[in-house]
DRENTORPA-350451 format. One record per residue (C-alpha): residue number from 1; residue in one letter; z, x, y. Coordinates in steps of 0.5 Angstrom, whole numbers. Layout:
BEGIN
<NUM, 'A', <Z, X, Y>>;
...
END
This chain:
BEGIN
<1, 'X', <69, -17, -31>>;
<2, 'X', <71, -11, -31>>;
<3, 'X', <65, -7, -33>>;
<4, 'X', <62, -11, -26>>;
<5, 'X', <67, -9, -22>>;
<6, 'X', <65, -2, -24>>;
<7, 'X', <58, -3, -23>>;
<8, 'X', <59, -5, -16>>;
<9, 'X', <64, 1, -15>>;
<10, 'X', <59, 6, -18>>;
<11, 'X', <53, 3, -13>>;
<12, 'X', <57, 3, -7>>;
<13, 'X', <59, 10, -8>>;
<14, 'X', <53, 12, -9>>;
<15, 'X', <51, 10, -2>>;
<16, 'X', <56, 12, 1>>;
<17, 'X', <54, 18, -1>>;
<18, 'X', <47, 17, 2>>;
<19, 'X', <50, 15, 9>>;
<20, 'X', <54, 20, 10>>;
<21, 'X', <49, 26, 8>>;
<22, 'X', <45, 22, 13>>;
<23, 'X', <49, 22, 18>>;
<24, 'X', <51, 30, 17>>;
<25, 'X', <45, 31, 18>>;
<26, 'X', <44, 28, 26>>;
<27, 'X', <51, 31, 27>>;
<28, 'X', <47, 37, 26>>;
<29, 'X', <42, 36, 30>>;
<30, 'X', <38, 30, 32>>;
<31, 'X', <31, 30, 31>>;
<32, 'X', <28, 23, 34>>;
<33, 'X', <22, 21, 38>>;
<34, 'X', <17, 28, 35>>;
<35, 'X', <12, 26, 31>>;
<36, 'X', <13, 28, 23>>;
<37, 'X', <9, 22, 19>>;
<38, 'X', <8, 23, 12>>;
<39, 'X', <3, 27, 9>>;
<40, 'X', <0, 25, 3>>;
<41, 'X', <-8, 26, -1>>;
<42, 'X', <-12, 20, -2>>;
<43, 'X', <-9, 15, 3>>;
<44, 'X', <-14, 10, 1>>;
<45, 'X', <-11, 8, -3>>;
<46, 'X', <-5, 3, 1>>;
<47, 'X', <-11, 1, 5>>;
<48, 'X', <-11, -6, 5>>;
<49, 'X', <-18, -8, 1>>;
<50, 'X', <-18, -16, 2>>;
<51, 'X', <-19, -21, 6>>;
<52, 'X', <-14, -25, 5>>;
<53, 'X', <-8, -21, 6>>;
<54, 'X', <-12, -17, 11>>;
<55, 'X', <-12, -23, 16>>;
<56, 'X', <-5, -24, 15>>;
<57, 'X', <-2, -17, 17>>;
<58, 'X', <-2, -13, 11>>;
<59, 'X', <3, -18, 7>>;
<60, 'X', <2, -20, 0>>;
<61, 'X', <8, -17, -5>>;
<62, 'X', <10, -25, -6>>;
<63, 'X', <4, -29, -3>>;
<64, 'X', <1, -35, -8>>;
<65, 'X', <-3, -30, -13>>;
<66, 'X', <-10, -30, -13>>;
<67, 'X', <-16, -25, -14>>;
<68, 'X', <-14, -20, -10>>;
<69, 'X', <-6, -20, -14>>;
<70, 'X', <-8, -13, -17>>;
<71, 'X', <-6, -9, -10>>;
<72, 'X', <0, -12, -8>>;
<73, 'X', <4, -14, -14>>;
<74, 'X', <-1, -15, -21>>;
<75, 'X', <6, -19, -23>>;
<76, 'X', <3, -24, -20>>;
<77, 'X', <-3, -25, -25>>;
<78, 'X', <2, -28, -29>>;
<79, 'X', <3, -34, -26>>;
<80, 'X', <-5, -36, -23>>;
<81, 'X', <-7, -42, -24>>;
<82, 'X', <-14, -40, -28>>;
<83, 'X', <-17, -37, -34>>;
<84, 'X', <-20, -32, -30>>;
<85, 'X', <-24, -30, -24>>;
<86, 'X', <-27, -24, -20>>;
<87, 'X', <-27, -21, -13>>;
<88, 'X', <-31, -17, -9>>;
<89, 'X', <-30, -14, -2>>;
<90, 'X', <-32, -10, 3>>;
<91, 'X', <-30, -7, 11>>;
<92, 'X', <-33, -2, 15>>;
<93, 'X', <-28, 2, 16>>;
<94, 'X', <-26, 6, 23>>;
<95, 'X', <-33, 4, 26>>;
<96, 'X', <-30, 6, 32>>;
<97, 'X', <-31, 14, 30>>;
<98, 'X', <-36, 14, 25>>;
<99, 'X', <-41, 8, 24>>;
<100, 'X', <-42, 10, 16>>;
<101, 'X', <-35, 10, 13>>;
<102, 'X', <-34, 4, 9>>;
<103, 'X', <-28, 0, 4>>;
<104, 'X', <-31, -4, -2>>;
<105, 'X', <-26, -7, -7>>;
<106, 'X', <-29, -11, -14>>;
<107, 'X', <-22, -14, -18>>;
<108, 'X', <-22, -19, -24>>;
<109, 'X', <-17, -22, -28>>;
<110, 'X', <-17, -26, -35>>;
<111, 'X', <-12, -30, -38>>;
<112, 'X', <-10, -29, -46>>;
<113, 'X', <-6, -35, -47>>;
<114, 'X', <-1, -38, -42>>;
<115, 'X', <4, -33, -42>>;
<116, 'X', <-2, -26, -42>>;
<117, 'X', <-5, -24, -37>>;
<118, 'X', <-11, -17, -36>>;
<119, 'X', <-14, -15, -30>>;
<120, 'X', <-17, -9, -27>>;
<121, 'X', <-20, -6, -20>>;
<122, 'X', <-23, -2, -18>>;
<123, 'X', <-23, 2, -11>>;
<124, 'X', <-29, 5, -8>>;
<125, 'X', <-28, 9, -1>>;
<126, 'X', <-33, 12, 2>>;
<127, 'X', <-33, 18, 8>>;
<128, 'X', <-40, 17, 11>>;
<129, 'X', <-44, 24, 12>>;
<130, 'X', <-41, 30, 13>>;
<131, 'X', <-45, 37, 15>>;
<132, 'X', <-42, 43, 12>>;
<133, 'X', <-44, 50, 17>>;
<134, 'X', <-43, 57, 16>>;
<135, 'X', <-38, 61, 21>>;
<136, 'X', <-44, 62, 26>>;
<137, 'X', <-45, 54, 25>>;
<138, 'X', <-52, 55, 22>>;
<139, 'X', <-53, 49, 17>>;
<140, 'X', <-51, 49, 10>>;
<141, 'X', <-51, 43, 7>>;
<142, 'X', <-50, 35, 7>>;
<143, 'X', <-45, 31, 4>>;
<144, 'X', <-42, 25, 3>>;
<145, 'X', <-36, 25, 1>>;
<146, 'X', <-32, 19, -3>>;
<147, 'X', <-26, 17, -7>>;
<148, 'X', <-25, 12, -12>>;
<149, 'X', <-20, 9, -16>>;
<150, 'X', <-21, 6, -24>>;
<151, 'X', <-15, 1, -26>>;
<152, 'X', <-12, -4, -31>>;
<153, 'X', <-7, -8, -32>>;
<154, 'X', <-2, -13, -35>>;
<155, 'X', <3, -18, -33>>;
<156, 'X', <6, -24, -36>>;
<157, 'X', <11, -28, -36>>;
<158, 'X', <19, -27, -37>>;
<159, 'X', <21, -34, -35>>;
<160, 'X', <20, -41, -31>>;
<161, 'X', <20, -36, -25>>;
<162, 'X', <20, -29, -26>>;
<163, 'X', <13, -25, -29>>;
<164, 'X', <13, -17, -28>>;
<165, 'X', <6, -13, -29>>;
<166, 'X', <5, -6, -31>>;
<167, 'X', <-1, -2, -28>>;
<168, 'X', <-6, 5, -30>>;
<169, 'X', <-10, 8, -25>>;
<170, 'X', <-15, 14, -26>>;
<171, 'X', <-16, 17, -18>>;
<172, 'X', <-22, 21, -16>>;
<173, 'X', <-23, 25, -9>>;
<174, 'X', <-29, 29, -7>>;
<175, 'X', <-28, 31, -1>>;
<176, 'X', <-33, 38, 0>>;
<177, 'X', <-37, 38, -6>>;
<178, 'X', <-35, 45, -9>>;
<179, 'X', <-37, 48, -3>>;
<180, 'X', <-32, 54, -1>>;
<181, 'X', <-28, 53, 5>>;
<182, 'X', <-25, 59, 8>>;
<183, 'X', <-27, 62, 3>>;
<184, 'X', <-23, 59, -2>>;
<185, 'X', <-27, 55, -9>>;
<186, 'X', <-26, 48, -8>>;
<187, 'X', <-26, 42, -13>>;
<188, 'X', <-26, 35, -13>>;
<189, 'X', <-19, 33, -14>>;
<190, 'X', <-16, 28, -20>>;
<191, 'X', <-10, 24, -22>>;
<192, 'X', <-7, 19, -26>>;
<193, 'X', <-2, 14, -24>>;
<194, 'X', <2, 7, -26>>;
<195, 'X', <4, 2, -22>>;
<196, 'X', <11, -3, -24>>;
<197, 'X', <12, -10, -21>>;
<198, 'X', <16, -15, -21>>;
<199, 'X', <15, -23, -18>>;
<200, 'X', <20, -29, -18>>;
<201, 'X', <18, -35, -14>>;
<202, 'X', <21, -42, -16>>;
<203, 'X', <19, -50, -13>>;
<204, 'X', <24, -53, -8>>;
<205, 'X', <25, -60, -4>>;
<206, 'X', <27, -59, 4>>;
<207, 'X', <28, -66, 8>>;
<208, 'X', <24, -69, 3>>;
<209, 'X', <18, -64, 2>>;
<210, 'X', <16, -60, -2>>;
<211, 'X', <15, -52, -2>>;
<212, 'X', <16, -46, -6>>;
<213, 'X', <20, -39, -4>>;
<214, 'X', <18, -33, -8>>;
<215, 'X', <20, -26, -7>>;
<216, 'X', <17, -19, -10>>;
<217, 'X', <17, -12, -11>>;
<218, 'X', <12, -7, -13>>;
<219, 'X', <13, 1, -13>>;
<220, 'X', <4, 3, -13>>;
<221, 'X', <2, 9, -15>>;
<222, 'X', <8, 13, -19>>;
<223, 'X', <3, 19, -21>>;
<224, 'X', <1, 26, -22>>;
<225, 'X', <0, 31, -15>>;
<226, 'X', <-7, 31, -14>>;
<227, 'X', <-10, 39, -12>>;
<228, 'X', <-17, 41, -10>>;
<229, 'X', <-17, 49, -11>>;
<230, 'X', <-14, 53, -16>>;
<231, 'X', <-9, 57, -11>>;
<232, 'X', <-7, 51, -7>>;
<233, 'X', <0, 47, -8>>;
<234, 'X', <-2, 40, -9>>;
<235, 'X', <0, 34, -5>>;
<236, 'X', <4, 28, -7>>;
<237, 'X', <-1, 22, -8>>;
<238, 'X', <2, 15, -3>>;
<239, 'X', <8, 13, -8>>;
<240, 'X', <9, 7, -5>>;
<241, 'X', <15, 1, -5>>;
<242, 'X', <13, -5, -3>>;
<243, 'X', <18, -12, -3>>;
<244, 'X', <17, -18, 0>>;
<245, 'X', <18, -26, 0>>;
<246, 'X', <14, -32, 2>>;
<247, 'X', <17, -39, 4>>;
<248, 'X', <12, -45, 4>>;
<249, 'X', <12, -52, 5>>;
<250, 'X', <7, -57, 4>>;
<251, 'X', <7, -62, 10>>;
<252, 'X', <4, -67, 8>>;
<253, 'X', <-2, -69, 2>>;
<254, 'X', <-7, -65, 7>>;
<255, 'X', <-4, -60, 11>>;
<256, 'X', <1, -53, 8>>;
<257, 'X', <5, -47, 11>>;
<258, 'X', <7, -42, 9>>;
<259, 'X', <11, -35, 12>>;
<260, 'X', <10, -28, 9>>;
<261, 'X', <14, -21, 10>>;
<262, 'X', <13, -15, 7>>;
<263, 'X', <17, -8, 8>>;
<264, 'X', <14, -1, 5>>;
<265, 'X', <17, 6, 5>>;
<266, 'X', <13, 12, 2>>;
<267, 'X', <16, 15, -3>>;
<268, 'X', <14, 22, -2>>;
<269, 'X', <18, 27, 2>>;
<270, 'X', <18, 27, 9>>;
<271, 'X', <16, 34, 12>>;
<272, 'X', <23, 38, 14>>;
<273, 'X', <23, 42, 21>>;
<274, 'X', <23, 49, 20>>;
<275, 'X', <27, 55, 24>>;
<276, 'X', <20, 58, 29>>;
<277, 'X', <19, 64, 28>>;
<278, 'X', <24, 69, 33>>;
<279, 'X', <29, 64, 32>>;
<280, 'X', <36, 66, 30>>;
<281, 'X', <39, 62, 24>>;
<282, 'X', <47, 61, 23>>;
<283, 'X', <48, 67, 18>>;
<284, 'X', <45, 70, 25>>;
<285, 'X', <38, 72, 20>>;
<286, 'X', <31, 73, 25>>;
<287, 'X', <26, 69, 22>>;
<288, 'X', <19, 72, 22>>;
<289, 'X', <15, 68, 20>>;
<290, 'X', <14, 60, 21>>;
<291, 'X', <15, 55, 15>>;
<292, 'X', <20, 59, 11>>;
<293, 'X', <27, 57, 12>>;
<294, 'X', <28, 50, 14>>;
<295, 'X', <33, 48, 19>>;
<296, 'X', <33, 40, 19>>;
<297, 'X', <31, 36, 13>>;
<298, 'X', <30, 37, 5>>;
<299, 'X', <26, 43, 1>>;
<300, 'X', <19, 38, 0>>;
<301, 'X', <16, 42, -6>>;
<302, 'X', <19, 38, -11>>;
<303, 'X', <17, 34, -17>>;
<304, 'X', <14, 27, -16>>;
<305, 'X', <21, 23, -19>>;
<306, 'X', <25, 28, -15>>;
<307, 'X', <21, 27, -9>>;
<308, 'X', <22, 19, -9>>;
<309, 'X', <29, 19, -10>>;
<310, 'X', <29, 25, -4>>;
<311, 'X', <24, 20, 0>>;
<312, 'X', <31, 15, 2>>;
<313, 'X', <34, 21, 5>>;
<314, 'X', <31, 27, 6>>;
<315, 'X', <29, 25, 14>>;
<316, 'X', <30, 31, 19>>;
<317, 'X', <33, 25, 23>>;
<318, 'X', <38, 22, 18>>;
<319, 'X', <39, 15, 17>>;
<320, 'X', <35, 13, 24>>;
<321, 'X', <28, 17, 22>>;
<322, 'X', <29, 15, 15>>;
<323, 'X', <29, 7, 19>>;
<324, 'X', <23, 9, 23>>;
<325, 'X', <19, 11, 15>>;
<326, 'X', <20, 3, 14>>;
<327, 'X', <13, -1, 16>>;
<328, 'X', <14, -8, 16>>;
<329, 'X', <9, -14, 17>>;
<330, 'X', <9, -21, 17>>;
<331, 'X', <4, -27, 16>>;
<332, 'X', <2, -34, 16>>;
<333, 'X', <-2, -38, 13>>;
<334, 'X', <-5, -45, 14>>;
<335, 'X', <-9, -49, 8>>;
<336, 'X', <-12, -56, 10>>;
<337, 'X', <-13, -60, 4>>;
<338, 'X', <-13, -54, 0>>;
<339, 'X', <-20, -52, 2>>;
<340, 'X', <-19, -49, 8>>;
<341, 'X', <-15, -43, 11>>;
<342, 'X', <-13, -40, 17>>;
<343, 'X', <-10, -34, 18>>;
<344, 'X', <-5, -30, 23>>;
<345, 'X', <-1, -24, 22>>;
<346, 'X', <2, -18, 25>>;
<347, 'X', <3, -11, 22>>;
<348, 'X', <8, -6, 25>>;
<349, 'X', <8, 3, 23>>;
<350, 'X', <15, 7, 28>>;
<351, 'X', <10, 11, 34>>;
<352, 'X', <13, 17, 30>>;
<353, 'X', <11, 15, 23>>;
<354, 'X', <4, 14, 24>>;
<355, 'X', <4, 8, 30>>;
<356, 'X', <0, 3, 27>>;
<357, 'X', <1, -4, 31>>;
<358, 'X', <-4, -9, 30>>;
<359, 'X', <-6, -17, 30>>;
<360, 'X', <-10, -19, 24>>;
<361, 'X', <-13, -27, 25>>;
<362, 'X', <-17, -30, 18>>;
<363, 'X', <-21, -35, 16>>;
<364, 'X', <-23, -38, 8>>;
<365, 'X', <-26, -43, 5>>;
<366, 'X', <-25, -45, -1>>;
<367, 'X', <-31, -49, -6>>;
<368, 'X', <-32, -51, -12>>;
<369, 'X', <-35, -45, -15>>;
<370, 'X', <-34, -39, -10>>;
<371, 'X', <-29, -38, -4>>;
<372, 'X', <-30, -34, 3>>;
<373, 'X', <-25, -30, 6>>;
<374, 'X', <-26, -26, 13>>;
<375, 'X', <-21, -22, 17>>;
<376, 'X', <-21, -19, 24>>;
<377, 'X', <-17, -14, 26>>;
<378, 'X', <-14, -14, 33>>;
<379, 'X', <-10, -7, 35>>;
<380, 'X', <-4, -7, 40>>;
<381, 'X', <-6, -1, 43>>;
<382, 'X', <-13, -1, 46>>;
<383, 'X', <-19, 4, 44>>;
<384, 'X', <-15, 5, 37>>;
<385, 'X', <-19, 8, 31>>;
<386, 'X', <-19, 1, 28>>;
<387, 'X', <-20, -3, 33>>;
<388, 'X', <-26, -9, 31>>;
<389, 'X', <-25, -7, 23>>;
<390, 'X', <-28, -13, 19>>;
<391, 'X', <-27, -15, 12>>;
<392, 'X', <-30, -19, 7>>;
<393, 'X', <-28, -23, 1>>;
<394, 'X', <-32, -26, -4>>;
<395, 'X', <-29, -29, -11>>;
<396, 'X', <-31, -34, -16>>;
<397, 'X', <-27, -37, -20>>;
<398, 'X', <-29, -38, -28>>;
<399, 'X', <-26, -45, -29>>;
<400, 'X', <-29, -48, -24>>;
<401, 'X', <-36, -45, -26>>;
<402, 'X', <-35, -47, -33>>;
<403, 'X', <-33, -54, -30>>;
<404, 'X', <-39, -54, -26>>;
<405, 'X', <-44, -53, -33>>;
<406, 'X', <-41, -57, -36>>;
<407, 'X', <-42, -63, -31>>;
<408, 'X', <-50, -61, -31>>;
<409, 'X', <-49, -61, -39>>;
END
């Protein structure tokens, strides 16, 4: 008991200390309603690559596991019903700028016994064609560049209702072919990476139905930086922290709801702001030049575990910037007869970390062999870069195949 009470102690003071800090910081300056999101490389990578989670506002930490588990939570494998089953989808991505960029996603699993899962993906991002020129615009080359990232994983069971699940991911990025870029060799960029996971979900009974809650977390893409030229310091790759939870409830033999809520922070320094060149410090220095001293936040070329606990208070803003670093969504869901699907969600990014507002609305059908799933997405703002973005989800099921051979047989 009194190791319990030490423990408690120990966390409250530990973030305590955080809030202070934060609040020193406002009190030395507040830095709110400027623009500063998060820069990271291959962005791609926090996509949201299917159909189902992407008609239901990006949600999908603690969502009843499917194919797609592998990007939101891998842990969830652990508790799909099925020997095994694979997964491709496709969007055409940010129609309204290029027509010729585009997100393809194949994921898989397979059961080992009934504790055991394995699964794998793999994400394909193309950028469309891009022409290279010379400093008086004359043509150099064509190319087109693209990214992708391999992954295997594996979850399994704890308990009745908890599973976690661990993940290894290779990422590649060719953005410029080697071509030199203000006369600096470029390279294509590479890096490896692990994702954990945890799920819980357990069956209750209100007013006399049946339903089930789940919660899950999973932390994505903890890995080595990424660089695309020798001399150049390398960037941080979107170590994301994802939570949610899910409450479904079956109203009838028929009919079945259930209500999502994600929350994700990156887990990656928040750009500091710099004193400006001319500017006279506190110790009365003249600065000279710009990016050299940092008046509000933390330094952010640190290491990848240094930047992940820094991500928590590292805001030029305090505590208040590192709120608006909070992405959340919310999904819902309808099944009828366990075969068909209706899909709405909501997704909400601060104006200032990137200012992603959209709708989402989904379709899916699910039949014996096979299941279709449609996204729509539907921004709040209008001439956004995403509006009209489709996705497609086709997944086939193994047991049911097997069951259908056997049938003919």
């Amino acid at each position: 008991m009194i190791r319990r009470k030490a423990y408690i102690l120990l966390t409250l003071l530990v973030w305590i200390s955080v809030v202070i800090q934060a609040y020193s910081q406002i009190s030395r300056g507040e830095v709110t309603g400027q623009i500063n999101a998060i820069q990271t490389a291959v962005p791609f990578l926090n996509i949201a690559p299917d159909s189902r989670a992407g008609g239901m506002g990006d949600v999908g930490a603690a969502t009843s596991p499917d194919i797609n588990s592998q990007h939101w939570n891998p842990a969830k494998y652990a508790f799909i019903k099925g020997k095994g089953g694979v997964s491709i989808s496709y969007s055409p991505w940010l129609r309204n700028l290029i027509n010729d960029i585009n997100l393809a996603y194949l994921s898989g699993y397979y059961r080992i016994d009934n504790k055991q899962v394995i699964s794998g993906s793999l994400l394909y991002f193309s950028l469309g064609n891009i022409t290279f020129t010379d400093i008086f615009g004359n043509t150099t080359r064509n190319f087109n560049p693209n990214e992708f990232s391999f992954d295997l994983g594996y979850s399994r069971v704890f308990s009745d209702y908890i599973s976690g699940g661990v993940v290894f991911r290779y990422i590649y990025s060719n953005l410029t072919g080697g071509t030199s870029v203000a006369g600096a060799e470029t390279k294509p960029g590479h890096s490896f990476a692990a994702d954990v996971s945890m799920y819980y979900n357990h069956d209750i009974e209100i007013f006399n139905l049946n339903g089930n809650a789940g919660f899950g977390v999973n932390i994505s893409n903890i890995g080595t930086k990424i660089s695309y030229t020798d001399d150049q310091n390398p960037d941080f790759i979107p170590t994301n922290l994802r939570i949610g939870g899910i409450f479904s409830l079956d109203l009838d033999e028929y009919n079945s709801i259930a209500l999502a809520v994600d929350l994700n922070k990156l887990l990656v320094p928040t750009p500091p702001v710099y004193w400006e060149p001319n500017d006279t410090m506190d110790d009365g220095t003249i600065v000279t030049e710009s990016e050299t001293y940092i008046k509000y936040g933390k330094n952010p070329r640190v290491s990848v575990p240094v930047g992940m606990f820094q991500s928590f208070y590292d805001a030029p803003g305090g505590i208040k910037e590192e709120f608006h670093e909070i992405s959340y969504s919310v999904g819902l869901e309808y099944w009828y007869n366990k075969q068909f699907a209706v899909r709405g969600g909501y997704f909400h990014e601060h104006a200032t970390k990137g200012n992603r507002k959209f709708f989402t609305v989904g379709l899916g059908l699910k039949l014996n062999v096979f299941s279709l799933d449609f996204s729509y997405l539907i921004p709040v703002h209008q001439n956004h870069p995403l509006s009209n973005t489709l996705r497609f989800s086709l997944a086939f099921d193994f047991d049911s195949f097997n069951t259908q051979n056997n049938k003919k047989h």
